[in-house]
Each structure stands twice: as structure tokens, then as C-alpha cells.
C-alpha positions in Angstrom: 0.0 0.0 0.0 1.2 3.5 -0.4 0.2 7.2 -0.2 1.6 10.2 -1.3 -0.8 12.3 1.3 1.0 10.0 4.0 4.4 10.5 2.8 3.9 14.5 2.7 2.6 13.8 6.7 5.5 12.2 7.8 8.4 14.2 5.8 6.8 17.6 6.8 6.4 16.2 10.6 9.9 14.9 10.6 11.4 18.6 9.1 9.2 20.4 11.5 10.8 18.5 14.6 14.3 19.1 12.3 15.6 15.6 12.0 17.2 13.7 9.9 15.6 10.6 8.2 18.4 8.6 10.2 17.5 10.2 13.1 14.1 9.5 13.0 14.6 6.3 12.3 16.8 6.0 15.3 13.8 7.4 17.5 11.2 4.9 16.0 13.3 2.1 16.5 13.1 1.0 12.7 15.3 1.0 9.6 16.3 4.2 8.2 15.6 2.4 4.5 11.5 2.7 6.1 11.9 6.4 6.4 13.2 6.9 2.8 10.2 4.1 1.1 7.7 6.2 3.2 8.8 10.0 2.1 10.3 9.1 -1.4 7.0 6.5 -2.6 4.4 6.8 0.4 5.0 3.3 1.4 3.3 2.6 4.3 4.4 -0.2 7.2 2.8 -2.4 9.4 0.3 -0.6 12.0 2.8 -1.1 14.7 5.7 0.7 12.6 3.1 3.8 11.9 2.4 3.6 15.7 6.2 3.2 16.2 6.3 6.4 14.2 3.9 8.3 15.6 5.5 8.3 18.8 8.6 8.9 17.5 7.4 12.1 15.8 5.1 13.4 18.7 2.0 12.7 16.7 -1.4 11.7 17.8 -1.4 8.0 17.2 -5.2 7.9 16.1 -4.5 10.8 13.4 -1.5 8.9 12.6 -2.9 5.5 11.8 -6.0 7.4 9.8 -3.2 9.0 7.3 -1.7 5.7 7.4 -4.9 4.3 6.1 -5.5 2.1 9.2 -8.8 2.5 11.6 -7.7 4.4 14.6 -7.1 2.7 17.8 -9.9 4.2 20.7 -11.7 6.7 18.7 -15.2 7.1 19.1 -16.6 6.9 15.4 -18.2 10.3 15.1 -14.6 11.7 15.6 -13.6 9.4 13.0 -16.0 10.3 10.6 -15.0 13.8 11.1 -11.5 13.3 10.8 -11.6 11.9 7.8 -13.6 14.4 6.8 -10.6 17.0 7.0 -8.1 14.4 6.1 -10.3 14.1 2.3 -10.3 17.8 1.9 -7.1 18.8 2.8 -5.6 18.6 -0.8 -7.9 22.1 -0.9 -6.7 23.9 1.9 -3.6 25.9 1.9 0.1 24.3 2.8 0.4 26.7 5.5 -2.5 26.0 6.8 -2.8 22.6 6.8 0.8 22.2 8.5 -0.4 24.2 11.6 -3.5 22.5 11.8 -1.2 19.4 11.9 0.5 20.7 14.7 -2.8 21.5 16.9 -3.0 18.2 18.1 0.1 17.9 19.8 -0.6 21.2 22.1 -2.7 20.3 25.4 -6.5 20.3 25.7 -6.9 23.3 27.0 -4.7 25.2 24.3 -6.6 23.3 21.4 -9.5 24.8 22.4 -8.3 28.4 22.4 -6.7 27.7 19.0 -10.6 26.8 18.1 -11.8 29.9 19.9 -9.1 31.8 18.2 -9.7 30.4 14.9 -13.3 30.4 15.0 -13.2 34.4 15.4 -11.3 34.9 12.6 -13.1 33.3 10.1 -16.2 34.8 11.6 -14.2 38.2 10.6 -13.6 36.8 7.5 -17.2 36.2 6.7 -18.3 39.4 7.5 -15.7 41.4 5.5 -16.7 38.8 2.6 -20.7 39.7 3.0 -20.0 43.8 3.2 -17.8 43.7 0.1 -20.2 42.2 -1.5 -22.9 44.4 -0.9 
């Protein structure tokens, strides 16, 4: 099996974090050839090597095995449905974009929901400028 939209997920994870294909390798306890299949032709390993990975890269395993392809661990389905949802779409939202909303799951609770509050009020903003210019 392979995936280009998981081979993006892990090579832009592993150059946030600044490591080296080696030394993520090193970290997930797997060999460094695995990190080159996955970000060169979206290969993707054995649900133990994406968990393996996950942890290695400070991801959210659930979000993890869902790029991977692989049902999530102890998600409650309406979450699922709704992240896959934003995984199916995300080929239309911006790079930028999509790279910090990557990175909101690893903050805590409690910051994850100000993110939401923060983001929420912006697009609200957005709205409204978009309504008055077109009027």
C-alpha cells in the first residue's frame, strides 16, 4: 500500500521537529531504508511501525494511523468520521494552513481549544468582510 498524502505527513512532521531521516529512524526504532520508502514513494508499514512512528514524531497516534490508512485505535466513530472528513479535503486547503492544523493536536487540551476559539473568530471576521464587500 502507499500514499503520497501520507508520505507528505511524515516528511513535513519529521522537518518540523528538524531531524534527519536517520534520526528518526533512530527514534522509531526501525530502519532508516523505512523512512526513505515512506517520504520518497508513500509506502506505508505495518500498523505497529506507523504507531512506532507516531511516537517517535510526537503525533497523535489515532491521526496517525487514519493517514496511514488504518482505523484508529480508541476513537469514538463520530470523531472518525470527522477526521476523515478534514483528512479528504485537505488537498484544498492551503500548505500553510494545513501544516499548523497538523501541529494542533500535539498542544494540550486546553490550548486546542483556544486555538478553536481563536480560529473560530477569525473566520467569523472573514465572513463578515466577505458579506460587506459584497454588498
Amino acid at each position: 500500500m502507499s500514499s503520497k498524502g501520507w508520505a507528505n505527513f511524515i516528511c513535513d512532521r519529521r522537518k518540523n521537529l528538524q531531524l534527519t531521516r536517520r534520526k528518526l529512524a533512530q527514534l522509531a526504532h526501525i530502519d532508516p531504508s523505512y523512512v526513505t520508502l515512506i517520504e520518497r514513494y508513500g509506502y506505508v508499514p505495518r500498523r505497529n511501525k506507523v504507531l512506532d512512528l507516531a511516537r517517535a514524531l510526537k503525533i497523535d497516534s489515532d491521526s496517525t494511523l487514519i493517514m496511514a490508512g488504518y482505523a484508529p485505535q480508541d476513537l469514538p466513530l463520530q470523531e472518525f468520521m470527522e477526521r476523515i472528513e478534514i483528512i479528504s479535503t485537505e488537498k484544498f486547503i492551503h500548505r500553510e494552513l494545513r501544516d499548523v492544523v497538523r501541529e494542533l493536536h500535539t498542544l494540550p487540551e486546553s490550548e486546542q481549544k483556544r486555538a478553536a476559539t481563536m480560529l473560530g473568530e477569525l473566520l467569523s471576521e472573514a465572513r463578515m468582510r466577505g458579506e460587506t464587500q459584497k454588498v
